[in-house]
C-alpha positions as CSV (number, residue, x, y, z in Angstrom):
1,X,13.3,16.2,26.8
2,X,16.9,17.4,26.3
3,X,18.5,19.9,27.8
4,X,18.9,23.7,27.1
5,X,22.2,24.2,25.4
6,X,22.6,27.7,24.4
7,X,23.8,28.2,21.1
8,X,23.5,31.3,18.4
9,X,19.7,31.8,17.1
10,X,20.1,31.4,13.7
11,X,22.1,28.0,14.2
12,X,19.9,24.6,13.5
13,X,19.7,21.7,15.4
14,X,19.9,18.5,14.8
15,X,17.8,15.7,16.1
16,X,19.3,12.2,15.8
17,X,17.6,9.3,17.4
18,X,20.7,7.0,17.9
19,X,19.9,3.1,17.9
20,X,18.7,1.2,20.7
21,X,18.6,-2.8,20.5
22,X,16.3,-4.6,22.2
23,X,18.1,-4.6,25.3
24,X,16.0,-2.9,28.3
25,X,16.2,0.9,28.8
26,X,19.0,2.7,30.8
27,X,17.5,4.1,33.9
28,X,15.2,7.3,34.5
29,X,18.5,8.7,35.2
30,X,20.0,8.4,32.0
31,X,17.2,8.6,29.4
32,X,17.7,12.3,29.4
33,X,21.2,12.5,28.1
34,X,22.7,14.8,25.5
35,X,25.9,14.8,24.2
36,X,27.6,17.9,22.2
37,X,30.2,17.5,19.4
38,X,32.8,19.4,20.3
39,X,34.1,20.3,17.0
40,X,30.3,21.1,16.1
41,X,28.6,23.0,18.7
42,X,25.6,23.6,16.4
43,X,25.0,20.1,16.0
44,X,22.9,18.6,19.1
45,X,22.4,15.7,19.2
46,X,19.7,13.9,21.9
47,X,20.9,10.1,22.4
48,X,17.6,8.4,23.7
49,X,19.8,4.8,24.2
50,X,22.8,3.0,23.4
51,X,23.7,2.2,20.0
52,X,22.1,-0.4,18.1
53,X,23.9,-3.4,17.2
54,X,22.5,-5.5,14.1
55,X,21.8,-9.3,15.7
56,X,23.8,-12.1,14.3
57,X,22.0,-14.9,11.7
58,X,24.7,-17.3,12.6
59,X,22.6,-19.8,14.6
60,X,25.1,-21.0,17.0
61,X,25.8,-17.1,18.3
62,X,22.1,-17.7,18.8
63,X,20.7,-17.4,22.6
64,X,19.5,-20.6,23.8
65,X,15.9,-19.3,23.8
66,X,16.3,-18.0,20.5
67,X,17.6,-21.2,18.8
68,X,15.1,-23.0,20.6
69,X,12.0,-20.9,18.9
70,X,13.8,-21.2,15.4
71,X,13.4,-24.9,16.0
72,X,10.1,-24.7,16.7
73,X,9.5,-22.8,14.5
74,X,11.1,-24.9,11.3
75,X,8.9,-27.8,13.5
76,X,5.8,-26.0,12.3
77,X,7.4,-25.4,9.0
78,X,8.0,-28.9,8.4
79,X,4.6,-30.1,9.1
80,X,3.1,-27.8,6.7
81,X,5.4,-28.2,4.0
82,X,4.2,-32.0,4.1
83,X,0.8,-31.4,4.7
84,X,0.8,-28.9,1.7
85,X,-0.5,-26.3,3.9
86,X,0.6,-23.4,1.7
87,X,-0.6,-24.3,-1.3
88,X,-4.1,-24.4,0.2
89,X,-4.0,-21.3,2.0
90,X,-7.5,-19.9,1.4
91,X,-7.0,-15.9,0.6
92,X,-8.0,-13.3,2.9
93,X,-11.4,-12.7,1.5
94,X,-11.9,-16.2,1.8
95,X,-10.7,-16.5,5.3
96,X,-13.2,-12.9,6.3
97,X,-15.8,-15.3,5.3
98,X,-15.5,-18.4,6.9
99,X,-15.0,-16.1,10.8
100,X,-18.1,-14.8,9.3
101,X,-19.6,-18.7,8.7
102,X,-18.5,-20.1,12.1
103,X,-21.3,-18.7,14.3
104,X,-23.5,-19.6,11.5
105,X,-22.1,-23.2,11.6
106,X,-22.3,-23.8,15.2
107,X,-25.6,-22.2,14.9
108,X,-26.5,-24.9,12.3
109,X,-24.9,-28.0,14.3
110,X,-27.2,-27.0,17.8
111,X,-30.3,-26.7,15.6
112,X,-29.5,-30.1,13.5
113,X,-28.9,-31.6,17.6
114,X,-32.0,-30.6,18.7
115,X,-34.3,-31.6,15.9
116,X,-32.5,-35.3,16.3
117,X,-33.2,-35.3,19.8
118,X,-37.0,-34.7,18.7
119,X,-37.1,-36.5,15.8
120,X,-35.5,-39.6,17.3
121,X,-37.7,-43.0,17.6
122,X,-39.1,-43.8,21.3
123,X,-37.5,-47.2,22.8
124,X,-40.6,-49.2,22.4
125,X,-40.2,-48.3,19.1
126,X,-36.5,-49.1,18.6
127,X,-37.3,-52.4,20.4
128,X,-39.9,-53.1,17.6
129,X,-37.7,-52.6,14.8
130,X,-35.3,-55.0,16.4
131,X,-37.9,-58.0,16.6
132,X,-38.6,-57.5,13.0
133,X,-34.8,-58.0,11.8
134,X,-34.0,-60.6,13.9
135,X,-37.6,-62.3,12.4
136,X,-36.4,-61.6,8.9
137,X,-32.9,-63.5,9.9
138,X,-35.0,-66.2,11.0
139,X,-36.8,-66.9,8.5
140,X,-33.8,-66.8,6.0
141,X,-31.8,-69.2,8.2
142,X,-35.2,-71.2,7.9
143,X,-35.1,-71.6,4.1
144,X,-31.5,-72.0,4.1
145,X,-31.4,-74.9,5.6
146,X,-34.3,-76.6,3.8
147,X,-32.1,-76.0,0.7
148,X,-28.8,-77.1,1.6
149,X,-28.4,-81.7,1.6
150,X,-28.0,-83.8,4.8
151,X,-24.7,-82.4,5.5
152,X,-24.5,-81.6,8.5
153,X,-21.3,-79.7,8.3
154,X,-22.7,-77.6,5.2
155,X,-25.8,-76.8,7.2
156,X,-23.9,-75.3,10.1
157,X,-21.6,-73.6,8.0
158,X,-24.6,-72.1,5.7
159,X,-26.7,-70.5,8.4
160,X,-23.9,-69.0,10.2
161,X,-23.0,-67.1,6.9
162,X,-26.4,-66.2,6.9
163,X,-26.9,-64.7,10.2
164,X,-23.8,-62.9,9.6
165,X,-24.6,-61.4,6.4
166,X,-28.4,-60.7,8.0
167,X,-27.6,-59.4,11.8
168,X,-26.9,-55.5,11.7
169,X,-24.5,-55.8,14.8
170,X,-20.6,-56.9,14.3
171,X,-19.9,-60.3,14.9
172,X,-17.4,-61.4,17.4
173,X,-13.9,-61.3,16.5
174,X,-13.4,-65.3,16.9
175,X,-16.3,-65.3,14.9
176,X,-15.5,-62.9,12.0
177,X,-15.0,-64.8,8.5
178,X,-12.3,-64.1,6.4
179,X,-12.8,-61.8,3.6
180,X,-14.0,-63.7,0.5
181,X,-10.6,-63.9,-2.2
182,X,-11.2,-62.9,-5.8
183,X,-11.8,-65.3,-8.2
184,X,-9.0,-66.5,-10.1
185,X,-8.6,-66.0,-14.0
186,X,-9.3,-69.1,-16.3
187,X,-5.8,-69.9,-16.6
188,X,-5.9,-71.1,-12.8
189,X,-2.5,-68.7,-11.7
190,X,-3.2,-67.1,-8.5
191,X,-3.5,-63.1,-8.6
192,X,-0.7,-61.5,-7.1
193,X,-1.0,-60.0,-3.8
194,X,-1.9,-56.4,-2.8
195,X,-0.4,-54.7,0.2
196,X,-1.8,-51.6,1.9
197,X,1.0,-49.9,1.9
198,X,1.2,-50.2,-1.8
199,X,-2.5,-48.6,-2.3
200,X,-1.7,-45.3,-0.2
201,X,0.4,-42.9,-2.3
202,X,1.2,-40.1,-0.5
203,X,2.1,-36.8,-2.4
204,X,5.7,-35.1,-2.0
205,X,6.2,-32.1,0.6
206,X,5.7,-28.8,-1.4
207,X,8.2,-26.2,-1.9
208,X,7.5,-22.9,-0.5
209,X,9.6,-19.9,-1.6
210,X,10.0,-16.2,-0.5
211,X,12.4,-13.9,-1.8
212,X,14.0,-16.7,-4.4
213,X,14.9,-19.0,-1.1
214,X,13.0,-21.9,0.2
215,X,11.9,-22.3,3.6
216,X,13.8,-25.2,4.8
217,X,16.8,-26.5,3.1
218,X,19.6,-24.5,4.6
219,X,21.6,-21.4,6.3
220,X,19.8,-19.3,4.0
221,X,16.2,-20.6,5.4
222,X,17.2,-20.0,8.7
223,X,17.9,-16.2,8.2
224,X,14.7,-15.8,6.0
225,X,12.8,-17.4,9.8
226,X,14.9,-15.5,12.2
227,X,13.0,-12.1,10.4
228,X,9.9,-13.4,10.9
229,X,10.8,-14.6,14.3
230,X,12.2,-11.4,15.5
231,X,9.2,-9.2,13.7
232,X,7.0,-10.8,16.0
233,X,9.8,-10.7,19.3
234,X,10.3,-14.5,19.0
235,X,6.8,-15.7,19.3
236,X,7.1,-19.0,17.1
237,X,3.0,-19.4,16.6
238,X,2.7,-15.5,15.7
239,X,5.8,-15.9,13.1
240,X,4.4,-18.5,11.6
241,X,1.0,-16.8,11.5
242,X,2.7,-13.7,9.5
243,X,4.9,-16.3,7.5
244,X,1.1,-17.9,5.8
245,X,-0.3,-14.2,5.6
246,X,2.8,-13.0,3.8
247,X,3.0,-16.7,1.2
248,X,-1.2,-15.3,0.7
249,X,-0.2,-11.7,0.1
250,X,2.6,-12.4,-2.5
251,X,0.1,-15.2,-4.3
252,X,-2.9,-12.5,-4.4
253,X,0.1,-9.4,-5.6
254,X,1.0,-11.4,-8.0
255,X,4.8,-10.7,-6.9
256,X,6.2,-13.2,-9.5
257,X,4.7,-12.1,-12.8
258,X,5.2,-8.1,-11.3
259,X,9.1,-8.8,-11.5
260,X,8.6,-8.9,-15.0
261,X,5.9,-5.8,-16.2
262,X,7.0,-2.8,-17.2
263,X,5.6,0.1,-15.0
264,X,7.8,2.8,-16.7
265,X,10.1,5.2,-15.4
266,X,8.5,8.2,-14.2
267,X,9.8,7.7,-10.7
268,X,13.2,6.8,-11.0
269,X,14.1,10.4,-9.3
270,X,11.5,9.9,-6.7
271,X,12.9,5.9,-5.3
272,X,16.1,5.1,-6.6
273,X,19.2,3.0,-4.7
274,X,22.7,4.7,-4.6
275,X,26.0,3.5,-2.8
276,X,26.8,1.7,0.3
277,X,26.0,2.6,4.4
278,X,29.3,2.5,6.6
279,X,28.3,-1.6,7.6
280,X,27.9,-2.5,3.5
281,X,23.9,-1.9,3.2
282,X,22.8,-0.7,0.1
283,X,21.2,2.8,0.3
284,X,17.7,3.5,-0.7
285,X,16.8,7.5,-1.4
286,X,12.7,8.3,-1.3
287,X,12.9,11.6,-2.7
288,X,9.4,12.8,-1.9
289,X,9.8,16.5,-2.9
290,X,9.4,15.4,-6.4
291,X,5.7,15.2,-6.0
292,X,5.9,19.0,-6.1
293,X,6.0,18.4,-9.8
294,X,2.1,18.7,-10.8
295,X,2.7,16.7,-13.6
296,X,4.4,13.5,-11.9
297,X,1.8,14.1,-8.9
298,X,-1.2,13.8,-12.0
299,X,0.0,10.8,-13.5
300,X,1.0,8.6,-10.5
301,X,-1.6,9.6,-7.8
302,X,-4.6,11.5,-8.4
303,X,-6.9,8.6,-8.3
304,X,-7.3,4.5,-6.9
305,X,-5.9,3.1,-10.3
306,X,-2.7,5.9,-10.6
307,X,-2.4,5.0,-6.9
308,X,-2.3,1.7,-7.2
309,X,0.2,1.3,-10.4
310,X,2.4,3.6,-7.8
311,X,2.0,1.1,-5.0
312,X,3.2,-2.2,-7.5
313,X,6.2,0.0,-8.8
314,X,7.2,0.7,-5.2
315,X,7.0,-3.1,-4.4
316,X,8.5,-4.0,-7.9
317,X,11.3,-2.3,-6.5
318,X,11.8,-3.4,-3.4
319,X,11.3,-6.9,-5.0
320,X,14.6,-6.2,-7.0
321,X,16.9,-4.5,-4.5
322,X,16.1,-7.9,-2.6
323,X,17.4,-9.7,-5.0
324,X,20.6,-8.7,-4.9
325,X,21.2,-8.8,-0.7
326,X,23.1,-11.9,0.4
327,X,21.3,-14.1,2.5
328,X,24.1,-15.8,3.8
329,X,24.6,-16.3,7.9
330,X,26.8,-13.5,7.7
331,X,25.7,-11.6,4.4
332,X,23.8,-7.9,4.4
333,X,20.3,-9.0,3.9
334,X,18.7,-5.3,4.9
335,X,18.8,-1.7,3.5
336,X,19.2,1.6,4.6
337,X,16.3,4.1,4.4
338,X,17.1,7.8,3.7
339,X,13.7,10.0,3.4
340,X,14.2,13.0,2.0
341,X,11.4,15.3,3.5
342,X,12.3,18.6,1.8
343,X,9.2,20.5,-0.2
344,X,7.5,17.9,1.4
345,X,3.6,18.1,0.0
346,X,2.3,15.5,2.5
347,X,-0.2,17.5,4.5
348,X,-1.7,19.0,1.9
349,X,-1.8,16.3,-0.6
350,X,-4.3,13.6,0.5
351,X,-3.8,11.2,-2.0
352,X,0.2,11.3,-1.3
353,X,-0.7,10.3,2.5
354,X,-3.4,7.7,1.3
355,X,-0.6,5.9,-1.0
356,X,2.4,6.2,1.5
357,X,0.3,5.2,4.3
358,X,-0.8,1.9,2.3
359,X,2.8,0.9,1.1
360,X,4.6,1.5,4.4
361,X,1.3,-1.1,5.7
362,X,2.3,-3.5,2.9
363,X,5.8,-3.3,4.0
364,X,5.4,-3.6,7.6
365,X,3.3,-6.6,7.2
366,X,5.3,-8.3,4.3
367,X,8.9,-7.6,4.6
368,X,9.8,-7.9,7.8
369,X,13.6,-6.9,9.2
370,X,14.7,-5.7,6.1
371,X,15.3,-2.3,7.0
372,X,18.9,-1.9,9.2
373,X,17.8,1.7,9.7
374,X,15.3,5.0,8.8
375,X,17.2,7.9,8.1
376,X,14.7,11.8,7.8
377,X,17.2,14.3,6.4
378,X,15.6,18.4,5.9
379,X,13.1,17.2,8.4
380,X,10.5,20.8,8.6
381,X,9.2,21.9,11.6
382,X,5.8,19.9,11.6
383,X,7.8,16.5,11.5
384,X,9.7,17.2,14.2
385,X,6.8,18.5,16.8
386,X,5.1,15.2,15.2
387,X,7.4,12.6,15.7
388,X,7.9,13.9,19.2
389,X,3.9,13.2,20.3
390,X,4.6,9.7,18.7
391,X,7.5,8.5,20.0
392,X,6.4,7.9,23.5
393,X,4.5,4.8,21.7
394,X,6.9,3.4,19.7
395,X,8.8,0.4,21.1
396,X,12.7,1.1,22.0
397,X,13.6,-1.5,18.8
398,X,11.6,0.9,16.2
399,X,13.2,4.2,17.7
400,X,16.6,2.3,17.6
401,X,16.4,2.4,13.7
402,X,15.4,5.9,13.5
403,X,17.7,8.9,12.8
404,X,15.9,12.2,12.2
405,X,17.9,14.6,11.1
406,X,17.2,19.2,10.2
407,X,19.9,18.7,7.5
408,X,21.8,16.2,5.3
409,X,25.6,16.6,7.1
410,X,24.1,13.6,9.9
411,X,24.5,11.2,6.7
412,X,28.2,11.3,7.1
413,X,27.9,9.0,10.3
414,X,26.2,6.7,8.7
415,X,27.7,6.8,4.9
416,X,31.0,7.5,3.8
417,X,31.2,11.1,1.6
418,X,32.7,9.4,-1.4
419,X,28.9,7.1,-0.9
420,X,27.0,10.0,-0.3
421,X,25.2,11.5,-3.8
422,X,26.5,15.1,-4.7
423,X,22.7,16.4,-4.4
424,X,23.1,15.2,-0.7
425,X,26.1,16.8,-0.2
426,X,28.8,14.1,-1.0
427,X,31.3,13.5,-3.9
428,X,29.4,10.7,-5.9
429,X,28.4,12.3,-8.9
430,X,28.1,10.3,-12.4
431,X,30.4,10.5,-15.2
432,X,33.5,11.2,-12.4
433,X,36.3,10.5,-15.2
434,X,38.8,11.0,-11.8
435,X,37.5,9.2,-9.1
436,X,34.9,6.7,-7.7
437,X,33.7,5.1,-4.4
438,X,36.6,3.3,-3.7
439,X,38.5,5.8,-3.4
440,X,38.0,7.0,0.3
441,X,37.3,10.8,1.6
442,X,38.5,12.7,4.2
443,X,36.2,14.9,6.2
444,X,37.3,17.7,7.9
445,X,35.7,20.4,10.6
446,X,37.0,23.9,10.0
447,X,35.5,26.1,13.1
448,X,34.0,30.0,12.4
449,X,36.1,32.5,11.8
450,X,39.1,30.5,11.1
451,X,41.2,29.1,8.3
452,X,42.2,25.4,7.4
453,X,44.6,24.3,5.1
454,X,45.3,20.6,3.9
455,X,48.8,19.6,3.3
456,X,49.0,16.5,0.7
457,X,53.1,15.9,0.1
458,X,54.5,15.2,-3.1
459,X,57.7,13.0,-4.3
460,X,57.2,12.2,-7.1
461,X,56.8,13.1,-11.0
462,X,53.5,13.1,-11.6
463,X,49.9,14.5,-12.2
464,X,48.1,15.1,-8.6
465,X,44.2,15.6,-8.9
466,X,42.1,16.2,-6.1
467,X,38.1,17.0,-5.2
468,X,37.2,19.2,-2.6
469,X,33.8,20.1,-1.2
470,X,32.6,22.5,1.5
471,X,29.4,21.4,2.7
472,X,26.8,24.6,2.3
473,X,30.0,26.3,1.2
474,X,30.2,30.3,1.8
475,X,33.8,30.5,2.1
476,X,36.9,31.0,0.6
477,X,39.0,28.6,-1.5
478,X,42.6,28.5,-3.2
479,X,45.4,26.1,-4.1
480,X,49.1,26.4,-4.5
481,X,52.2,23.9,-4.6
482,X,55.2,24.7,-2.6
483,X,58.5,22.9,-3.9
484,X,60.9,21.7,-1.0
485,X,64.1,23.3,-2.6
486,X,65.3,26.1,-0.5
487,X,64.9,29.3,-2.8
488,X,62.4,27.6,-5.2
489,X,59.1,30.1,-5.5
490,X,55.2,28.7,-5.0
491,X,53.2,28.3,-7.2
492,X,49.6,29.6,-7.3
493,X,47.3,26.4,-8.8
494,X,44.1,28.4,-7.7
495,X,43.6,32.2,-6.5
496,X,41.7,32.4,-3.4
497,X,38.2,33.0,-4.4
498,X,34.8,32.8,-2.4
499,X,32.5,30.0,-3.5
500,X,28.3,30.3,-2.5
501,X,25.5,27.6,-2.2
502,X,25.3,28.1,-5.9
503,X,28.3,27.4,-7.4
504,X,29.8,24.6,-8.5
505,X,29.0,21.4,-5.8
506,X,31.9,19.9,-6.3
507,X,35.6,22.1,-6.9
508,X,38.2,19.7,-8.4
509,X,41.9,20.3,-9.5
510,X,44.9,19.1,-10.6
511,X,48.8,20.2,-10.8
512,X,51.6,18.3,-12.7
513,X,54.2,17.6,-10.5
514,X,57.8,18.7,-11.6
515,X,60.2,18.5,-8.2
516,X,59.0,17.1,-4.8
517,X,56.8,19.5,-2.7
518,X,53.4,19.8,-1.1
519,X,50.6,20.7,-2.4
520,X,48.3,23.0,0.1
521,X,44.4,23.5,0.2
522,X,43.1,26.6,1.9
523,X,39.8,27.3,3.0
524,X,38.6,30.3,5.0
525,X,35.6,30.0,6.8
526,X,34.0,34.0,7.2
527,X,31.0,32.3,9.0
528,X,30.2,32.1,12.2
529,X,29.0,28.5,11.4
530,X,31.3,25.5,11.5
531,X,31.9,23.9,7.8
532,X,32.3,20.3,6.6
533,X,35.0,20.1,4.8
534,X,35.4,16.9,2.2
535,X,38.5,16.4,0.0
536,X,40.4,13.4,-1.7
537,X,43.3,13.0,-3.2
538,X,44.9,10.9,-6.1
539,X,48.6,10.7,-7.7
540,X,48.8,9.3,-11.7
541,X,51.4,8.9,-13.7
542,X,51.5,11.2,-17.1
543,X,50.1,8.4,-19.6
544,X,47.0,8.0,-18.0
């Protein structure tokens, strides 16, 4: 539990869950630690751990003990490639039934011992039967010889084929004739001779893929097994266990032939993927307040077959976003989760949990390691006094990935403004005519009660535009330029005026530059809560 900070009553806190690798705890000591922004004393933030660190997929930065179960691992990879293991992977159902047919079959194989162990003849018996085959043999050998001439080479050599083709038990191998040679073709030329190794033909090893990449052929493989490996903490039989349940999964989804069905576009608002984290990982928004919407909530979950057209678009999507991560040793191959859990309807809305619950299972099970973290933003009450009876049961590795979050500012840690979508509180907005992710943001703090102004110099001719943003806004704004020249009179660009939550998102401006100068940015914060406080800036010449 954190500490008591005291702060005002009607200030929020923040929860953020701050990464923890795999590395053991800090001590009892330290678990309970809080740290305060200092330029945000609303903000508190509870750090369970030390940060996370995303492990390397260069194999030679590997651990010894880690490069050793990635070789086992391809070992057992390997061997089923070229025992075309995978393409005779039995499906689930398939495999439910044969646990189910094992006790049956050793049930089958005691009863089949037994009845031999009755059934079988008595000795005198077996003795008797014996007698009688090795009369029969005698009596062949007997009219063998009274056919053959006064040879007495071809005699010999006539009842010894004879016992041998007659006597059940293997001859001795001194004794063992030579097996009998084809006959040859009327033209007398001998038939040409067959090796053994020319009558085995031995099929190719099969090629397995996942996620467009085979298994083993190169750096790309090796990440693709280091997911697996580190799903199941670098247990090489388990890894290779989820590696066959995930090849069956993807045969029995039919993930190939989904890529290219049509499933429409009614949820483009609810899943959609929008900019890049602070490390490069694409961004993936689940916007589940949309299933407020009666009409969306009707057509894509109110029974099994709406639920399960939901559950192939949200893996047709995934499917895609996949497609275009690197899988290179030192490429992004994961995504960042935001979850936005505002208007929320998921206690109320059964079907909702039912089709959540099965395509975070699918996920878990199927994809593993591509998620670099889990980001909650307007978290309500109920999440938070739930995640706080779970936690105690999630390993440190899941909680390291975690970031739960009251409000939407905590995305700034984690993705740039200019990254973040204007809905979210950040500058990306489409059709921008001025500006676009490249060009970076500046965020600022600007404390209750006070005023901040931002100075951008000018010394050149010109046009200078500029965004600015105040994160929940309630203050004041202006603009004005201020030449250098002594005696030279400001100019007003933008009266002070006091923008609320619903005006204009984003305020932009511009000011065509004449003489060299400064152009100044006020903002007075009336609050008694700190503000964010986003701008950017950009000169042009007059042409463009």
């Amino acid at each position: 539990m954190a500490k008591d900070i005291p702060k005002p009553k009607e200030e929020e806190e923040e929860v953020v869950l701050v990464d923890v690798t795999h590395v053991p705890p800090p001590p009892v000591e330290d678990k309970e630690s809080v740290t305060v922004d200092v330029e945000q004393e609303e903000e508190v933030k509870v750090t369970e751990s030390v940060s996370f660190k995303e492990e390397t997929n260069v194999v030679s930065d590997l651990p010894d003990s880690q490069k050793k179960a990635l070789e086992e691992l391809r070992v057992l990879v390997r061997e089923a490639l070229d025992n075309r293991v995978f393409s005779n992977l039995p499906s689930k159902d398939e495999e439910k039934e044969k646990e189910k047919e094992i006790p049956k079959a050793e049930e089958e194989s005691v009863e089949a011992v037994e009845t031999n162990v009755v059934e079988a003849p008595p000795a005198a018996a077996a003795e008797e039967e014996e007698e009688k085959v090795e009369t029969l043999a005698a009596v062949v050998v007997e009219e063998k010889v009274a056919e053959v001439d006064d040879d007495g080479a071809k005699t010999v050599e006539a009842i010894k084929e004879t016992i041998v083709e007659v006597v059940p038990h293997p001859p001795a191998a001194d004794e063992a004739e030579a097996p009998a040679e084809p006959p040859q073709e009327a033209t007398g030329a001998l038939p040409e001779p067959q090796t053994k190794e020319a009558e085995v033909v031995t099929d190719p090893p099969e090629e397995v893929f996942l996620w467009g990449i085979p298994l083993l052929a190169d750096e790309r493989s090796d990440v693709i097994l280091l997911k697996f490996l580190r799903a199941r903490d670098f247990k090489v039989k388990d890894a290779f266990a989820m590696i066959k349940n995930t090849v069956i999964w993807r045969k029995e989804f039919g993930i190939e032939s989904l890529l290219e069905e049509y499933l429409g576009d009614e949820l483009d608002k609810v899943v959609f993927m929008h900019g890049v984290d602070r490390e490069g990982h694409p961004v993936c928004y689940n916007v589940y307040g949309e299933f407020q919407k009666k009409e969306l909530y009707q057509n894509t979950l109110v029974d099994r077959e709406k639920r399960q057209k939901f559950l192939k678009w949200r893996i047709q999507f995934l499917e895609k976003s996949i497609q275009k991560l690197d899988f290179g040793p030192t490429g992004i191959c994961k995504i960042f989760q935001v979850n936005d859990l505002k208007n929320f309807p998921g206690i109320t809305k059964k079907e909702l949990r039912q089709a959540t619950s099965q395509a975070l299972q699918l996920l878990q099970d199927n994809y593993p390691e591509f998620l670099a973290k889990q980001m909650f933003v307007n978290v309500p009450w109920w999440y938070l006094a739930l995640y706080s009876l779970i936690s105690p049961f999630l390993t440190q590795r899941t909680k390291s990935k975690f970031v739960v979050s009251r409000s939407t500012e905590a995305l700034f840690k984690y993705i740039a403004p200019e990254q973040v979508p204007v809905q979210y509180g950040g500058l990306s907005r489409e059709g921008d005519q001025e500006f676009t992710t490249a060009d970076p943001a500046t965020i600022v703090t600007v404390k209750p009660s006070s005023t901040h102004s931002v100075e951008v110099p000018v010394t050149e001719s010109g046009v200078i535009v500029w965004e600015v943003r105040v994160v929940g806004w309630e203050v004041s704004y202006g603009a004005e330029f201020i030449p250098s020249a002594e005696g030279s009179y400001t100019v007003i660009i933008q009266k002070p005026r006091k923008i609320g939550p619903a005006d204009e998102a984003v305020v932009t401006g511009s000011f065509k530059m004449g003489a060299p100068g400064k152009v100044v940015l006020t903002v007075e914060n009336q609050s008694y809560k700190k503000k964010k406080l986003l701008h950017r800036f950009r000169t042009k010449s007059h042409t463009q």
